[in-house]
Backbone as numpy.savetxt, mean C-alpha at the origin, in Angstrom:
# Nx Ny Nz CAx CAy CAz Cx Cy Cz
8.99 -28.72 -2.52 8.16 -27.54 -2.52 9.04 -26.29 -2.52
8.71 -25.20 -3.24 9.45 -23.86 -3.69 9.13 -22.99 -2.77
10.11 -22.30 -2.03 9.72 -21.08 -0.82 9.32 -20.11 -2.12
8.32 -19.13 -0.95 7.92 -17.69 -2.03 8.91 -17.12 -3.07
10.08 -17.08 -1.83 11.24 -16.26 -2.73 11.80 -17.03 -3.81
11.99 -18.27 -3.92 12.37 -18.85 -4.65 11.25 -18.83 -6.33
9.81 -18.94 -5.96 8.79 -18.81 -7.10 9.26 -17.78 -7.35
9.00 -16.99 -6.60 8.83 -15.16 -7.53 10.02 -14.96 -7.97
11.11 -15.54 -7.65 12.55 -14.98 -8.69 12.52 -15.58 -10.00
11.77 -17.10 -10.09 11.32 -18.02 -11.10 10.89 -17.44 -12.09
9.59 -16.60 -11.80 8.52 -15.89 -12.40 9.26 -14.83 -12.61
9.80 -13.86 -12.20 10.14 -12.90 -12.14 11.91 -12.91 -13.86
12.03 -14.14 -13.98 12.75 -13.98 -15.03 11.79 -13.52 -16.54
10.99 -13.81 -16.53 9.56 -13.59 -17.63 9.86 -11.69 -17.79
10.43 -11.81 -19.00 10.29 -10.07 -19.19 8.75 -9.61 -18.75
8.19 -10.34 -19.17 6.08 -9.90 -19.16 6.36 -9.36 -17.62
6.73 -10.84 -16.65 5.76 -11.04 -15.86 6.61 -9.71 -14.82
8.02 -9.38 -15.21 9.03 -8.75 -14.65 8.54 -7.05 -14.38
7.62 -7.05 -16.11 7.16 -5.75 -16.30 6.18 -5.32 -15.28
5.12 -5.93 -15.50 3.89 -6.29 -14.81 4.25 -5.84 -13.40
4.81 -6.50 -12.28 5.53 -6.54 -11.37 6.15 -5.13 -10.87
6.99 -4.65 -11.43 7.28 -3.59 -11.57 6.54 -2.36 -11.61
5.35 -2.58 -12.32 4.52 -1.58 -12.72 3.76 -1.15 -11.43
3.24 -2.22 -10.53 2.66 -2.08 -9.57 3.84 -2.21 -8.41
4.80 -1.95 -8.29 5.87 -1.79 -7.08 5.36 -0.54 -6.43
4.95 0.78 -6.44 4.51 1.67 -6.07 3.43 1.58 -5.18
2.46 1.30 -6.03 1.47 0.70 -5.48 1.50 0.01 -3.80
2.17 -1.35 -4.07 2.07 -1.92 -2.88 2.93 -1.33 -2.04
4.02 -0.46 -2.31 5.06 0.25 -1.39 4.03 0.97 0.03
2.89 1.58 -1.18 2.51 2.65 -0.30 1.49 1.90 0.51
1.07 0.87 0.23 -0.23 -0.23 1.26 0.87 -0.61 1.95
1.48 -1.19 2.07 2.48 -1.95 2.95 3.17 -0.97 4.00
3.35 -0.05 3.56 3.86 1.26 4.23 3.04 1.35 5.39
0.99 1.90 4.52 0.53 2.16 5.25 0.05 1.29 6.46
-0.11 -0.20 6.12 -0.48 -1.15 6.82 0.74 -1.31 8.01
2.00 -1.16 7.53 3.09 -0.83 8.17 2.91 0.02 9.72
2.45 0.64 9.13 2.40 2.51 10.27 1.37 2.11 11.10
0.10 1.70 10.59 -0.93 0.96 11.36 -0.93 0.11 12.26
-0.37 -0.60 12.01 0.02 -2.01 12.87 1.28 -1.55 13.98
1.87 -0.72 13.50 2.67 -0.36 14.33 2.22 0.39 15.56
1.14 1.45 15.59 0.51 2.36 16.26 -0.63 1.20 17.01
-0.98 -0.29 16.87 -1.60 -0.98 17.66 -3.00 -0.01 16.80
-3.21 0.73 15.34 -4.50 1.23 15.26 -4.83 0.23 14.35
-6.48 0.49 14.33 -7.51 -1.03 13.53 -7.81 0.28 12.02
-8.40 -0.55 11.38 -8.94 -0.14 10.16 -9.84 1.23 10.43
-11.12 0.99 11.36 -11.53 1.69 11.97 -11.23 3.25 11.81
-10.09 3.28 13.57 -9.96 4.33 14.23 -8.72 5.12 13.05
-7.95 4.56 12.04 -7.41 5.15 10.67 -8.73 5.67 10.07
-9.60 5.24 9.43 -10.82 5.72 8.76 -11.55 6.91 9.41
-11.77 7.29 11.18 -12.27 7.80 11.86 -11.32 9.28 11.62
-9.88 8.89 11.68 -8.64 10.28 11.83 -8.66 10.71 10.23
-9.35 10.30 9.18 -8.79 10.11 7.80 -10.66 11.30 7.52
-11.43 10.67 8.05 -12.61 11.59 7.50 -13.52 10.31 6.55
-13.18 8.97 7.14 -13.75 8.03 6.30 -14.45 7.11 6.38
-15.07 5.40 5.34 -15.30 4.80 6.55 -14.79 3.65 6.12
-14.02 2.49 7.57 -13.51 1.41 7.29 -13.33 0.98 6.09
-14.35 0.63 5.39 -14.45 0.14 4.07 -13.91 0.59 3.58
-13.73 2.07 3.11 -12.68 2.53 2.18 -11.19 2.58 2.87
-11.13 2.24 3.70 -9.70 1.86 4.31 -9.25 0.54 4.05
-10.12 -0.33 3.79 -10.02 -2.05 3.52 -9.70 -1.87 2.49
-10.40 -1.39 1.30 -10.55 -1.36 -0.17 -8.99 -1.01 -0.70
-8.64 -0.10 0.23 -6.92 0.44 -0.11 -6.36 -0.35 -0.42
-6.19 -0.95 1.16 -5.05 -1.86 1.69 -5.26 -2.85 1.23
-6.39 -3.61 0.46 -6.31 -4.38 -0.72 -6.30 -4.52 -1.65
-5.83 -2.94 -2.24 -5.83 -2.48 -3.09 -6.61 -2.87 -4.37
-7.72 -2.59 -4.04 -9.46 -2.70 -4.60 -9.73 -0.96 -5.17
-8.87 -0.30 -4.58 -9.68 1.39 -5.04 -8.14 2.09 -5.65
-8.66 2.94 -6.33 -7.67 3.76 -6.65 -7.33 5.35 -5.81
-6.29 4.87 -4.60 -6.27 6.33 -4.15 -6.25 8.05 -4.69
-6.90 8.91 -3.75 -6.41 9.96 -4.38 -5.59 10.63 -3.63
-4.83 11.45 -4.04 -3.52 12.11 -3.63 -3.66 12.66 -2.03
-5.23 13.12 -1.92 -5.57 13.36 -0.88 -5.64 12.56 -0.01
-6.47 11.32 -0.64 -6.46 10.33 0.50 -5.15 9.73 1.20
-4.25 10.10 0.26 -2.75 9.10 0.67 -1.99 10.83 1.95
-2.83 11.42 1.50 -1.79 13.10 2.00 -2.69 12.98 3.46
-3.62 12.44 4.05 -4.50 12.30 5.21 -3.85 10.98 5.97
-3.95 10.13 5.27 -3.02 8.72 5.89 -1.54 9.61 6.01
-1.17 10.28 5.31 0.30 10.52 5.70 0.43 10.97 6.92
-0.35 12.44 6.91 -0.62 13.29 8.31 -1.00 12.53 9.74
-1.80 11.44 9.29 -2.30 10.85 10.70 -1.61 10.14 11.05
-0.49 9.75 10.00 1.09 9.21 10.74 2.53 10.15 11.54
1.98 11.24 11.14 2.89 12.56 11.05 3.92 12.33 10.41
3.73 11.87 9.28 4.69 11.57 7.69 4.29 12.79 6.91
5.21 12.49 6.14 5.13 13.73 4.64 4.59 12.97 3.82
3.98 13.09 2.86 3.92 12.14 1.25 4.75 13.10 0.59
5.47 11.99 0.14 6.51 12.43 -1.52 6.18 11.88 -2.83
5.94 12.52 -3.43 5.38 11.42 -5.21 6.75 12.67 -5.89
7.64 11.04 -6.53 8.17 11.71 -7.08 8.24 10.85 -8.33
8.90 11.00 -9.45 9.14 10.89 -10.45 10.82 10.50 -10.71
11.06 9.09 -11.01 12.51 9.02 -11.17 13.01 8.15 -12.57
C-alpha cells in the first residue's frame, strides 16, 4: 500500500495532473491557513462566522472550498485573526 506522499508525487509527474494541482495551490493555502488560525484559537465554525458578520454555513462552504471567496470575506477572516491579507501576484 502507497503512503499519500508517495501517490501524489506519482500523480503529480502527469504534466495535466501537475498543472491542475498547481492551479489550485492558492486556494487551499488560504483554507488551510484559515482552518489553521481556527483551530489554533480553540474557535468553532460558528463563533468565526459570528466575528466575520456571517453564518456557519458560509464558513463550512469555504473551508471546503464549495464557494468562491470574496476579497472581503478573506480581509474579515484576516482581521479576526489580527493578520493582514496579501494577494500578490508573482
Amino acid at each position: 500500500m502507497q503512503t499519500y506522499k508517495e501517490l501524489k508525487a506519482r500523480y503529480l509527474k502527469d504534466p495535466e495532473v501537475k498543472r491542475a494541482y498547481d492551479a489550485l495551490e492558492a486556494e487551499y493555502q488560504v483554507i488551510s491557513k484559515t482552518i489553521e488560525l481556527r483551530l489554533k484559537r480553540k474557535m468553532s465554525q460558528k463563533e468565526l462566522a459570528e466575528r466575520i458578520g456571517t453564518k456557519q454555513s458560509a464558513v463550512s462552504r469555504f473551508e471546503n472550498n464549495l464557494s468562491n471567496p470574496t476579497v472581503s470575506f478573506l480581509s474579515k477572516i484576516a482581521s479576526t485573526f489580527n493578520k493582514k491579507l496579501v494577494i500578490d501576484f508573482k
